[in-house]
C-alpha positions in Angstrom: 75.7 -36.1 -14.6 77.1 -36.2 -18.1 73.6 -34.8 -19.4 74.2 -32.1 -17.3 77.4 -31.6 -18.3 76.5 -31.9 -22.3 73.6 -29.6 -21.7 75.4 -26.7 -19.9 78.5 -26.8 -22.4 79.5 -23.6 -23.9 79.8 -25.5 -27.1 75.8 -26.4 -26.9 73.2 -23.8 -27.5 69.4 -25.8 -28.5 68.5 -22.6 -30.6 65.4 -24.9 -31.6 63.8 -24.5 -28.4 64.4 -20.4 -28.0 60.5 -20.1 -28.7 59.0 -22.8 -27.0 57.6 -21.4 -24.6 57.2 -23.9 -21.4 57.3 -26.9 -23.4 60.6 -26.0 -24.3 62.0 -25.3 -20.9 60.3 -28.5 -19.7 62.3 -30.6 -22.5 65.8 -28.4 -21.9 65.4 -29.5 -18.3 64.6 -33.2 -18.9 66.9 -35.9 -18.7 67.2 -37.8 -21.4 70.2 -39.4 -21.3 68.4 -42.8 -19.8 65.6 -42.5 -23.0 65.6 -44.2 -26.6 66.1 -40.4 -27.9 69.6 -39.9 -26.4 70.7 -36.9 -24.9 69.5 -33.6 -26.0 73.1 -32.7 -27.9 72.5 -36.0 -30.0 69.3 -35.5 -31.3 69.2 -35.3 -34.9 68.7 -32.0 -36.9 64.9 -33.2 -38.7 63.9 -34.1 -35.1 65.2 -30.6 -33.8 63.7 -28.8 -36.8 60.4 -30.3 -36.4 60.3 -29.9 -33.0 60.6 -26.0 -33.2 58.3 -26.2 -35.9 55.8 -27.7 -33.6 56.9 -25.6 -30.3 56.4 -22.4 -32.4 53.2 -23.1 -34.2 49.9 -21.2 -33.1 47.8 -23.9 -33.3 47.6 -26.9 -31.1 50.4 -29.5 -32.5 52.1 -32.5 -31.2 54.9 -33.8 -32.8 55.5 -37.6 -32.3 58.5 -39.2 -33.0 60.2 -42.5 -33.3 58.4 -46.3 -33.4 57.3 -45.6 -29.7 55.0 -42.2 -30.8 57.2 -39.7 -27.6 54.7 -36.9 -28.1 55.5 -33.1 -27.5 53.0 -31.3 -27.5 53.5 -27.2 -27.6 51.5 -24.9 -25.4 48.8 -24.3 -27.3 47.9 -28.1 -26.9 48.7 -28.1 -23.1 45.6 -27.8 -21.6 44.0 -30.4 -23.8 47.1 -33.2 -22.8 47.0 -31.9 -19.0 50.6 -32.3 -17.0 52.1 -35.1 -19.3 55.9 -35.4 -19.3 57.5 -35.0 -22.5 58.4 -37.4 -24.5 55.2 -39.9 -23.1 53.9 -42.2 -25.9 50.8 -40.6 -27.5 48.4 -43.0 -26.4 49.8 -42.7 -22.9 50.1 -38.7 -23.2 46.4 -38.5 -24.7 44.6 -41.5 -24.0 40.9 -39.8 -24.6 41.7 -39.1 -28.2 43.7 -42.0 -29.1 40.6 -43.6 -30.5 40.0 -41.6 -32.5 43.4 -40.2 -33.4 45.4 -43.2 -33.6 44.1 -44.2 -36.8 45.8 -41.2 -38.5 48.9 -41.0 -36.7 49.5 -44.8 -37.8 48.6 -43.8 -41.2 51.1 -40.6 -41.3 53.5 -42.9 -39.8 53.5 -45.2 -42.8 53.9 -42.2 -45.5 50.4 -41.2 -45.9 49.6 -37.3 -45.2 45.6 -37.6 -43.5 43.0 -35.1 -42.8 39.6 -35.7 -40.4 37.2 -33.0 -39.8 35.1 -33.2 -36.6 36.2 -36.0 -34.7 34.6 -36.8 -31.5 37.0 -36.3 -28.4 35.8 -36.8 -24.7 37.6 -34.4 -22.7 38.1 -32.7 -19.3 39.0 -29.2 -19.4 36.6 -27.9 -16.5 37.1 -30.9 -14.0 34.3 -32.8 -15.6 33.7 -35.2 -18.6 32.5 -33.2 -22.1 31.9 -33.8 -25.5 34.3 -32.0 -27.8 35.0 -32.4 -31.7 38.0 -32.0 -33.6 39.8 -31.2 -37.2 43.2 -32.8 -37.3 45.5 -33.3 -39.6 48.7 -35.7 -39.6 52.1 -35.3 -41.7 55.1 -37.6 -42.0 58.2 -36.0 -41.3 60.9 -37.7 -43.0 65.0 -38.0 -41.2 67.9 -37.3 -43.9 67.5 -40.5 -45.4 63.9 -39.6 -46.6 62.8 -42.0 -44.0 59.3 -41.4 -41.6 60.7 -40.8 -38.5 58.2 -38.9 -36.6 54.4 -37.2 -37.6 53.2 -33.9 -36.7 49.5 -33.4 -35.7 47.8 -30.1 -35.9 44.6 -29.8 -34.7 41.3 -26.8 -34.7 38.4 -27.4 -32.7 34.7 -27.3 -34.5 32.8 -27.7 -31.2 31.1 -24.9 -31.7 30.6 -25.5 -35.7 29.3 -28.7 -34.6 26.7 -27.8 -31.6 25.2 -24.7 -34.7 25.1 -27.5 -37.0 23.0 -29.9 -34.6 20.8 -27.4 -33.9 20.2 -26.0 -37.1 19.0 -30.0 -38.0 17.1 -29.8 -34.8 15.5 -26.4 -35.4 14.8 -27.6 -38.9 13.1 -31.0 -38.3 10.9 -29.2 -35.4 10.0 -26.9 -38.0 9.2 -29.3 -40.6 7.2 -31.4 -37.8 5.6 -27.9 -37.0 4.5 -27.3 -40.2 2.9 -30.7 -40.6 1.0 -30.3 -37.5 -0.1 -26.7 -39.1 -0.7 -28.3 -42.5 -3.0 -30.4 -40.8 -4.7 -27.8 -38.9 -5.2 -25.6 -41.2 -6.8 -28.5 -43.2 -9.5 -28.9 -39.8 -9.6 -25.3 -39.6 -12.8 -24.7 -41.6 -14.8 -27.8 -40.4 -14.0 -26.7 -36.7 -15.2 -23.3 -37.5 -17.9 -24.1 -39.3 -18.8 -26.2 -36.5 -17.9 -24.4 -33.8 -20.5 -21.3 -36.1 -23.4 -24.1 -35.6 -23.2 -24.8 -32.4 -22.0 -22.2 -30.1 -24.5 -20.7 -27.4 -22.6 -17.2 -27.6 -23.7 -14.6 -29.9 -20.9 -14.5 -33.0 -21.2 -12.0 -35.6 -18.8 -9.6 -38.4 -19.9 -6.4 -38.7 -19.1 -3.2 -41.2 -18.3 0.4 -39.8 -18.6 1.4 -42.9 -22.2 0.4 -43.7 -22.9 0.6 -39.8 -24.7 -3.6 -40.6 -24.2 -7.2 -39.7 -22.0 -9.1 -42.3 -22.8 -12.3 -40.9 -24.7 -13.5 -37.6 -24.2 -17.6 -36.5 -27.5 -19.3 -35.4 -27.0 -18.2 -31.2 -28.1 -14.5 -32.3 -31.1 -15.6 -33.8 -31.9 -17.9 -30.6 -30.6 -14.8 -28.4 -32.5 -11.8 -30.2 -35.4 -13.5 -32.5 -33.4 -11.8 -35.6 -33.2 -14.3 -38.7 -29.9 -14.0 -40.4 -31.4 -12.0 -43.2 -33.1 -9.6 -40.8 -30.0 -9.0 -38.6 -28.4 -8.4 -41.8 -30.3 -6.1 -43.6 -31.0 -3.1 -40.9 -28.6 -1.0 -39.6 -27.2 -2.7 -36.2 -28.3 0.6 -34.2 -31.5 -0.2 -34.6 -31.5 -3.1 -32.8 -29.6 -1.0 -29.4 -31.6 -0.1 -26.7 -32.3 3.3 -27.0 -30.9 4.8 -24.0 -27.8 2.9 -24.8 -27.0 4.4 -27.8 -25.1 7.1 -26.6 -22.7 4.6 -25.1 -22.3 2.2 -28.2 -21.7 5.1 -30.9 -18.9 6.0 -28.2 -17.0 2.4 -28.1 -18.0 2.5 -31.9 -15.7 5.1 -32.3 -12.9 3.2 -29.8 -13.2 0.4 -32.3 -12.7 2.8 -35.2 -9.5 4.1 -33.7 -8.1 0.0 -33.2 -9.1 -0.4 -29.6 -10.6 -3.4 -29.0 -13.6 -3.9 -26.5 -13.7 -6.9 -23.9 -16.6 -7.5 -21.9 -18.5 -4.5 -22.8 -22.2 -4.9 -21.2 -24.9 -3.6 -22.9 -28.7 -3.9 -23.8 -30.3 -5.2 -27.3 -33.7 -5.0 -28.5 -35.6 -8.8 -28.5 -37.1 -9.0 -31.9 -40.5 -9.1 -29.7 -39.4 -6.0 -28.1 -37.9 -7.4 -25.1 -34.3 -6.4 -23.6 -31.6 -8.3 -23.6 -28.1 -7.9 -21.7 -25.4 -9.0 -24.2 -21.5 -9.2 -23.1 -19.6 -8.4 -25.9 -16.0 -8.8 -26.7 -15.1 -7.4 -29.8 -11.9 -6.9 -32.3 -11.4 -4.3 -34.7 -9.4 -5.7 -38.2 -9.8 -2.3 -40.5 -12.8 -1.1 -41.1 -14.2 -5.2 -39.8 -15.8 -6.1 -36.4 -15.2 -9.2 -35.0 -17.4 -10.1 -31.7 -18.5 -12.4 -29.5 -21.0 -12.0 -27.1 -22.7 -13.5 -23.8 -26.4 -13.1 -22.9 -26.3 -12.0 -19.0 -29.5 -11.2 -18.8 -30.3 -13.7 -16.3 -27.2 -13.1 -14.5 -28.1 -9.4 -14.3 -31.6 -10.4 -13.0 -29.9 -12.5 -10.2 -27.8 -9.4 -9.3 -30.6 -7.2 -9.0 -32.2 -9.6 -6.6 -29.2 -10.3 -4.7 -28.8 -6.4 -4.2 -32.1 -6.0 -3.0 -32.1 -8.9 -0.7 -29.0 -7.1 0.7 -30.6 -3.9 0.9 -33.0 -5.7 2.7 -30.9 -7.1 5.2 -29.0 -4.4 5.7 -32.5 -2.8 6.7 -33.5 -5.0 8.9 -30.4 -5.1 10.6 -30.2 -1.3 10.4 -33.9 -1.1 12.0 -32.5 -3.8 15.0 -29.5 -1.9 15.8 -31.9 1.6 15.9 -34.4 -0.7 18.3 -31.4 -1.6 20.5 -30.2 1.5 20.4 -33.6 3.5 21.2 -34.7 1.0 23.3 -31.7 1.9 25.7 -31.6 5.2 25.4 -35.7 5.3 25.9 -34.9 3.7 29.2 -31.9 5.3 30.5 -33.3 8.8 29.7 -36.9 8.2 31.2 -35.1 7.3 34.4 -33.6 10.6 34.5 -36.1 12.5 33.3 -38.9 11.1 36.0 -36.1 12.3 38.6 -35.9 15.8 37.5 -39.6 15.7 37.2 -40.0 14.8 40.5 -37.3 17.0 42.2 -39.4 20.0 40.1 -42.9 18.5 41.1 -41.5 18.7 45.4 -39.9 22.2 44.9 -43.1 23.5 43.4 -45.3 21.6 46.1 -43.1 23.0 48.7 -42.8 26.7 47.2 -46.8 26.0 47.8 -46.5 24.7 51.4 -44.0 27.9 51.6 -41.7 25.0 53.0 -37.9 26.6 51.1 -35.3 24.7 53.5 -34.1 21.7 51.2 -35.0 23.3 48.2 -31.0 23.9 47.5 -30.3 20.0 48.1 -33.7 19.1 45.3 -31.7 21.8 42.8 -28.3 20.1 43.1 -30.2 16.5 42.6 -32.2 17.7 39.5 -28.5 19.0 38.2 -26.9 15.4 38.9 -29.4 13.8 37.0 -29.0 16.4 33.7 -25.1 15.7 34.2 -25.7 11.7 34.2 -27.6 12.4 31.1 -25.1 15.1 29.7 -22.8 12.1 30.3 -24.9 9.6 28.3 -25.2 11.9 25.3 -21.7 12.4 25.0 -21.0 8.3 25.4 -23.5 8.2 22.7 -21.8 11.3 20.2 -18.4 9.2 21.2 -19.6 5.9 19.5 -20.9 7.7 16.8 -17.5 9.5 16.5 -19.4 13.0 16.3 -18.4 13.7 19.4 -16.7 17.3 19.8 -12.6 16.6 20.7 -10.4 19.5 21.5 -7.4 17.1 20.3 -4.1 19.4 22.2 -0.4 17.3 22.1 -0.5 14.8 25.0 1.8 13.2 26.8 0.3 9.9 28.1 2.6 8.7 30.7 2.2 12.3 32.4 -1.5 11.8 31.8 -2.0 8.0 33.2 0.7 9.4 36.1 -1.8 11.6 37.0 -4.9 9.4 37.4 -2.8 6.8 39.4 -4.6 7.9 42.5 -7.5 8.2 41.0 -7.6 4.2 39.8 -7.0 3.1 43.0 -9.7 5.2 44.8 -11.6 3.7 42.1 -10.8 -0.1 42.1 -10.9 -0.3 45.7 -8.5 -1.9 48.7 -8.5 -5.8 46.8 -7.4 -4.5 43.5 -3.7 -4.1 43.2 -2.7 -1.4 40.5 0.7 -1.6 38.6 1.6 0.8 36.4 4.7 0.0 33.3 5.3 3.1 31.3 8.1 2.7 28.7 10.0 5.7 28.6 10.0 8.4 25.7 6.9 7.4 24.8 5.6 9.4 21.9 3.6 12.4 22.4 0.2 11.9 20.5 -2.4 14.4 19.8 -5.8 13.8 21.4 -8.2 14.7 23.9 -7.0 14.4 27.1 -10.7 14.8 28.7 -11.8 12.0 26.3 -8.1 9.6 27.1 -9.1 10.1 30.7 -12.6 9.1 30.6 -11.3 6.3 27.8 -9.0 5.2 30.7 -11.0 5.3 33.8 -14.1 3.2 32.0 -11.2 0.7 31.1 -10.0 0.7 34.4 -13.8 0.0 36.0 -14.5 -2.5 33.5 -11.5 -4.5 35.0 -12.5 -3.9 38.5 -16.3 -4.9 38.2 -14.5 -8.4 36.1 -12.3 -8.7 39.4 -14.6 -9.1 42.5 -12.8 -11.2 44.6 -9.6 -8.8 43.7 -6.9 -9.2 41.2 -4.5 -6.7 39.7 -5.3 -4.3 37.2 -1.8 -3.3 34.5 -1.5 -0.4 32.8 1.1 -0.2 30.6 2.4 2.0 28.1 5.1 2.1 24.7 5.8 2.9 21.0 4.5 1.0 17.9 5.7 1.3 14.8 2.8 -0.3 12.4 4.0 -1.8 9.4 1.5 -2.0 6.4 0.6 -5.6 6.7 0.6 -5.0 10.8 -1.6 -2.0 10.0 -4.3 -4.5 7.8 -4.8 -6.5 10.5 -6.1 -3.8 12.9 -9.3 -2.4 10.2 -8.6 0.7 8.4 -5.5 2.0 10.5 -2.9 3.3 8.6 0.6 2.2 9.2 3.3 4.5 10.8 3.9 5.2 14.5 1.6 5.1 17.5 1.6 5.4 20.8 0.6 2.3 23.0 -1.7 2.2 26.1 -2.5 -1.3 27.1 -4.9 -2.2 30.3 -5.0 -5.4 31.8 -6.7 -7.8 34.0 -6.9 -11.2 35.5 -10.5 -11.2 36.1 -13.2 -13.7 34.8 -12.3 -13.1 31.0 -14.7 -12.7 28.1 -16.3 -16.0 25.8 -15.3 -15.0 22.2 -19.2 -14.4 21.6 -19.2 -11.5 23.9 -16.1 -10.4 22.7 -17.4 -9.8 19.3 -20.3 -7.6 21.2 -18.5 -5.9 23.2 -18.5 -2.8 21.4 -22.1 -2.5 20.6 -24.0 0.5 22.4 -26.2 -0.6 25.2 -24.4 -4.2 25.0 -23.8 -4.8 29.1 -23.0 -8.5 30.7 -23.3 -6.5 34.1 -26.8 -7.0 36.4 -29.6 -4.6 35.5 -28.8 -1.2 37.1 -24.7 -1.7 37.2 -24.0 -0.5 33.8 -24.8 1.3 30.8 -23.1 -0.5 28.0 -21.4 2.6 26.7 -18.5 2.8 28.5 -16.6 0.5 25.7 -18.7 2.1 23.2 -17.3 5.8 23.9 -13.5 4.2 24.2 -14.4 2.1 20.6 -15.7 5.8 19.2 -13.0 7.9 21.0 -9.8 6.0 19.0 -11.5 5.8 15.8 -12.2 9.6 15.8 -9.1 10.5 17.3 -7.0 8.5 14.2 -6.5 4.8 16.3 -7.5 1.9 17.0 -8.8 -0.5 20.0 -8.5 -4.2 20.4 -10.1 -6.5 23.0 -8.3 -10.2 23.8 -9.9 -11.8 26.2 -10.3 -15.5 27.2 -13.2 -16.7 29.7 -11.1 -17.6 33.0 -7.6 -16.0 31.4 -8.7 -12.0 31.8 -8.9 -9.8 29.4 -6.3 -7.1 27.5 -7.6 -3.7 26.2 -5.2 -2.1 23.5 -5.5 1.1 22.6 -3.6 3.3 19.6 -3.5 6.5 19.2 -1.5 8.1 16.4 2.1 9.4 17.1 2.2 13.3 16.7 5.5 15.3 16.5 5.1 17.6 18.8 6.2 18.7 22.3 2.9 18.3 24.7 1.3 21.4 25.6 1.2 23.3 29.2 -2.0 21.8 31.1 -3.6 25.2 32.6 -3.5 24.5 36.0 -6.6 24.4 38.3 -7.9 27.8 40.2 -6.7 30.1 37.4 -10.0 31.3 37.4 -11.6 30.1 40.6 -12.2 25.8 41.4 -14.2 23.9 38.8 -17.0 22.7 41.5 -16.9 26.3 43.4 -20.4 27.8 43.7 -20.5 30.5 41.2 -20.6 33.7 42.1 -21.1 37.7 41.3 -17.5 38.9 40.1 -16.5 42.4 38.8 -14.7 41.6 35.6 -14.4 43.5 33.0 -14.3 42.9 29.0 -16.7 43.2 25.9 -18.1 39.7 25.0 -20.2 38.6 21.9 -22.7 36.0 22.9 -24.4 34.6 19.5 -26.6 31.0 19.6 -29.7 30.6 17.9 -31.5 28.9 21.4 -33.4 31.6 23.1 -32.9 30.0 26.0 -29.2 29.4 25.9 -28.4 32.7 24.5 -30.1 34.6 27.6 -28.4 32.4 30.2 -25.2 32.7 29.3 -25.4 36.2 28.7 -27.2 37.0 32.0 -24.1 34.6 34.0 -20.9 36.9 32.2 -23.3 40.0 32.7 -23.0 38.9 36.6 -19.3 38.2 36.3 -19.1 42.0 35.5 -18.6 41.8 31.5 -20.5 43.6 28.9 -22.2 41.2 26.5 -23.3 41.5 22.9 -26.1 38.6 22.2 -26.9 37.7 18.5 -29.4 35.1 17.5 -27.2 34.5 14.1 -23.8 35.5 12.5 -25.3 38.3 9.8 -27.1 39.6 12.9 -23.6 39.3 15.6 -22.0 41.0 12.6 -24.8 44.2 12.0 -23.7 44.2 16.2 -20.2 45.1 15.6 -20.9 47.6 13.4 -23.2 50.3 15.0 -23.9 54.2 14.4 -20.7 55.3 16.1 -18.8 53.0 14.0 -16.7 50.1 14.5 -17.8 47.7 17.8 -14.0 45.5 18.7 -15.0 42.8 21.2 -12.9 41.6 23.3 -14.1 38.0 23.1 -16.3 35.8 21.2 -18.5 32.9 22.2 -20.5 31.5 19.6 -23.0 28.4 19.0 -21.2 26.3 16.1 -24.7 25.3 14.8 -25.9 28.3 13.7 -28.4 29.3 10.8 -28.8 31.5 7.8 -25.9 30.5 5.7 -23.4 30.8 8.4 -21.9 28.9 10.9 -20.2 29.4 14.1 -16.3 28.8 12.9 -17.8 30.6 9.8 -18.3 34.0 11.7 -15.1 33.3 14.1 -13.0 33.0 10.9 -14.8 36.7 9.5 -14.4 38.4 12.8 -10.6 37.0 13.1 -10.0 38.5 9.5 -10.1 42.1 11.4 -8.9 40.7 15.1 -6.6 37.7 14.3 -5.9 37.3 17.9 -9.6 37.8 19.3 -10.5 34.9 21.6 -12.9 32.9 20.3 -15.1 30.4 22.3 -16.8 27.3 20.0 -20.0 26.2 21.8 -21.6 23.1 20.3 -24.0 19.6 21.1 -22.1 18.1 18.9 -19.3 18.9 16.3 -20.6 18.1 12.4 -17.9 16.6 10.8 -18.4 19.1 7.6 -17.5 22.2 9.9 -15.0 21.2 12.9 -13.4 17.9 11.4 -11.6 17.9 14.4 -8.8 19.3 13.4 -6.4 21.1 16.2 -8.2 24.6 16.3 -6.1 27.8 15.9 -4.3 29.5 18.7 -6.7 31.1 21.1 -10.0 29.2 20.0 -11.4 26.5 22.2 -13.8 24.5 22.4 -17.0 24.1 24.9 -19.4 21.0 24.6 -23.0 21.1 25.5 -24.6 21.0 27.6 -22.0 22.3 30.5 -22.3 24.0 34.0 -21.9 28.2 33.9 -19.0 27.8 35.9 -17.3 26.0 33.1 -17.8 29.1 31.0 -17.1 31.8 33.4 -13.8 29.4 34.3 -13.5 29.3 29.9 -14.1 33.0 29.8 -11.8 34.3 32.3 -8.9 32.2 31.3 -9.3 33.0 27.5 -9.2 36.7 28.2 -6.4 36.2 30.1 -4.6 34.8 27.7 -5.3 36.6 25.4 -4.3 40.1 27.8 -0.7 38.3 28.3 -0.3 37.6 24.3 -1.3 41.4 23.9 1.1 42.5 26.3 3.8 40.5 24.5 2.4 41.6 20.3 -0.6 44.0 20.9 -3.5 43.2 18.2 -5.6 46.8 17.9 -5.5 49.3 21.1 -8.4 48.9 22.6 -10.0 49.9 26.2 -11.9 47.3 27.8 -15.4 48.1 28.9 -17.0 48.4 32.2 -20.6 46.8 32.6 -22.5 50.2 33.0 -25.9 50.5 35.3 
């Protein structure tokens, strides 16, 4: 209380503290009434002035006073002491640096000023025991009498100073241990060289640009090429290239001229016996020097050229096996066909001789299944091969799996169940309907014939998006978005042996006479043509899981043309009155006449060309310009021009004429199957008439609504005349 009272007097104002900062303050409030120092109004002018002195000093200082060392340490010094009260002996206040501190605060404390540089202090600034290292220095301060009353330590750390210092020694004895080692080295350098010249199996050599010679050759290139040292050395290197490799080697001569180094850089040297060698070099320009070291290969090359044709061999034979399999069924399946519309011809013909005509209808319609069943085969075939012709249109396939629903069933029979899981908004991707139904309903048999005690057949359908790892794992598909269609079974399942098969034309588990092979063949060639992919997991017992992808296209699906636009598909044909000018141009005799003579009886005038110079001569006659209204052309065609050739020249003066693509089979150099231009379709080979009167009558009519809308060129149709 009387503290208090001394240190809030009006009288008492401890100017000596005004700059201490929190130091000060902590001292100001301290009592110290109880403490060998007295209160704070009785402390003695040399302990107050060396006390500011201390409390205002930029450096860390600690001013210690009396016999029992009360330290105060100013601000600066703070962090090192941590939270010490003041006025705590020094040893207490500090105890990590009394060690090495006390020593000169004992000496300062008899009279004797004392300096250290770099003292070791263990401290804990960060919460964790470090090495630090100190300057301090330690001065008496004397009371009036001249007496040592107290000492005040300053202090600068050298941590820093110290840690450069170490390393410098370290970085100095590593290099002085460095270049002993190298001393050393260097000393060995020559023998190992000179060694290492002797006895290497490589080709080493230096060589001049300038004089275009060997400087130097070791003892390999004279075991390599038959060239002494002297004789490698005294001709010009070129001579001893293989001719037909000079070329080459003048080239990289001039690479190596220019500082670019060679490494391994194959090429042929002449044997001194005349003999070729295959030399690897690797080789470093230093000026106008060459430095190299080369490999002889030759026997490595040898090895490759019999490795290669031993490939080429195998892939022969394997080639030739496939072709037998392949032929073999196709022999088969086509001489069945072809002895049944042999023999349907050979009974019309012997009854045309009996004059017996009644069932000669029902032997026509048999002879034209059997060319359909072997249309069919032909196009399973182009499908695996992917050179069968797509008309790829924007589909939509839940509409288009909706749709053959019924069909499935009819298909799969009363024991089959058929459940159908379409994800909604599936993508719309671009294909070929025709070829995603077939794709489909082959699918869809495969899992019945798997099922015949019954089962249940899944279709299902989503979205995929196919990351690029995702995407490696399915061949060469490319990653991006498809569009799912999965079908499923719980049949009998597949061994992984036939799974691997499965694909393979003509490859059938099924009982002679139940199957073709093809069917998976023709959904195998239909994805990959289309852009996609399919995937077969099966397990014998467990069923089996088809997936199919088909790329994603951004596109609304387009309008199916509904059926009986232009009479039903399996309608007898018969004599119409239509009218129209249509171009008929195939090279096929045959072909060309028929389908000219079936439009001629659906009442349209036709224009038949064997070629396109000749279909082109047509439209240009003696009273001038010939416009057709439509043209049908073979996409095979010869003399320099194909079909989508001479649709593309005719559409240059009629971009809207209609234009009908017949072909066997679509060569990848001309149809690429890409989507075909508006009002150009496409007709695959062989086909009934009726598809192409149906093909011909719904172009035109499309074609008369899109005029009515943006006419092309007036025109008047034509009439066929007597």
């Amino acid at each position: 209380m009387t503290t208090t009272m001394l240190d809030s007097s009006p009288t008492f104002s401890p100017t000596f503290l005004a700059c201490g900062g929190r130091m000060a303050a902590r001292i100001a409030a301290h009592d110290w009434s109880a403490t060998r120092l007295g209160p704070l109004a009785a402390w003695p002018d040399c302990l107050r002035g060396a006390l500011g002195t201390a409390l205002g000093c930029g450096f860390p200082s600690i001013l210690c006073w009396g016999a029992q060392l009360a330290a105060f340490p100013n601000d600066v010094c703070l962090p090192l002491l941590g939270e010490c009260a003041p006025g705590t002996p020094l040893p207490d206040a500090w105890p990590a640096a009394w060690n090495a501190l006390g020593p000169l605060v004992l000496r300062a404390r008899g009279g004797e000023p004392c300096h250290a540089d770099d003292v070791p202090v263990l401290l804990e600034r960060h919460g964790y025991p470090e090495p630090a290292w100190y300057s301090f220095s330690c001065a008496p301060v004397h009371d009036g009498a001249g007496a040592v009353a107290g000492v005040l330590c300053t202090m600068t750390e050298t941590t820093a100073k110290v840690r450069a210092q170490a390393a410098l020694r370290r970085r100095e004895q590593r290099q002085q241990r460095l270049g002993e080692i190298l001393s050393h080295q260097v000393t060995t350098h020559a023998i190992d060289r000179d060694r290492l010249w002797r006895i290497s199996r490589d080709v080493m050599a230096a060589a001049s640009l300038t004089t275009g010679r060997f400087l130097t050759v070791n003892p390999a290139f004279t075991d390599v090429l038959g060239w002494s040292a002297a004789e490698a050395t005294a001709r010009p290197f070129m001579q001893m290239v293989y001719p037909d490799d000079c070329a080459d080697v003048l080239e990289k001569l001039q690479m190596l001229a220019a500082g670019t180094p060679l490494v391994g850089y194959e090429m042929r040297m002449l044997h001194r016996d005349g003999s070729l060698r295959w030399l690897s070099w690797t080789i470093s320009p230093e000026g106008e020097l060459l430095y190299g070291v080369a490999r002889d290969v030759s026997s490595e090359k040898q090895q490759a050229d019999a490795l290669r044709q031993a490939e080429e061999a195998l892939r022969q034979s394997q080639k030739m096996e496939a072709v037998g399999q392949l032929t073999g069924g196709l022999a088969h399946d086509f001489n069945n066909m072809l002895a049944g519309v042999t023999g349907h011809l050979e009974l019309m013909k012997l009854r045309l001789r009996m004059g017996q005509s009644g069932d000669l209808p029902a032997r026509i319609d048999a002879a034209l299944g059997v060319t359909q069943r072997a249309a069919a085969l032909t196009h399973r075939l182009l499908a695996f091969s992917r050179r069968q012709a797509l008309d790829p249109r924007p589909t939509s396939v839940n509409a288009l799996v909706m749709s053959m629903t019924e069909l499935i069933e009819r298909a799969a029979g009363p024991a089959i169940a058929l459940r159908t899981r379409l994800q909604p908004a599936v993508w719309t991707t671009l294909c070929d309907p025709n070829q995603l139904e077939s794709a489909l309903l082959n699918l869809a048999n495969n899992a019945r014939d798997a099922m015949p005690e019954g089962g249940l057949i899944d279709v299902e359908t989503g979205n995929v998006a196919l990351t690029p790892a995702q995407a490696r794992r399915h061949g060469d598909l490319r990653p991006g978005d498809y569009v799912q269609v999965i079908v499923r079974d719980n049949g009998a399942g597949m061994p992984p042996d036939v799974v691997a098969r499965a694909f393979d034309p003509f490859f059938t588990t099924k009982p002679m006479g139940q199957g073709t092979g093809l069917g998976l063949s023709m959904v195998y060639g239909f994805a990959q043509q289309s852009g996609g992919h399919v995937r077969i997991e099966s397990r014998a017992g467990h069923g089996t899981e088809v997936r199919l992808l088909l790329p994603r296209h951004v596109a609304e699906p387009l309008p199916q043309l509904l059926p009986g636009a232009c009479g039903e598909r399996d309608a007898p044909l018969q004599q119409a009155d239509r009218m129209g000018l249509v171009l008929v141009v195939d090279d096929e005799d045959d072909i060309r006449a028929v389908m000219s003579e079936v439009l001629q009886l659906q009442g349209y005038t036709v224009l038949a060309a064997a070629d396109a110079p000749q279909a082109l001569r047509m439209l240009q006659d003696q009273r001038g310009e010939v416009r057709p209204d439509m043209l049908v052309t073979d996409v095979g065609l010869p003399n320099g021009m194909n079909g989508r050739q001479l649709a593309d020249q005719v559409r240059v003066r009629w971009p809207q004429l209609p234009v009908l693509l017949v072909t066997g089979y679509a060569e990848s150099t001309v149809m690429k199957n890409e989507t075909l231009p508006a009002q150009m379709e496409l007709l695959t080979k062989p086909f009934a008439m009726h598809a192409l009167v149906d093909k011909v009558c719904a172009m035109l009519a499309q074609a008369a609504a899109a005029d009515a809308v943006q006419p092309d060129l007036p025109h008047i149709p034509r009439r066929v005349g007597a």
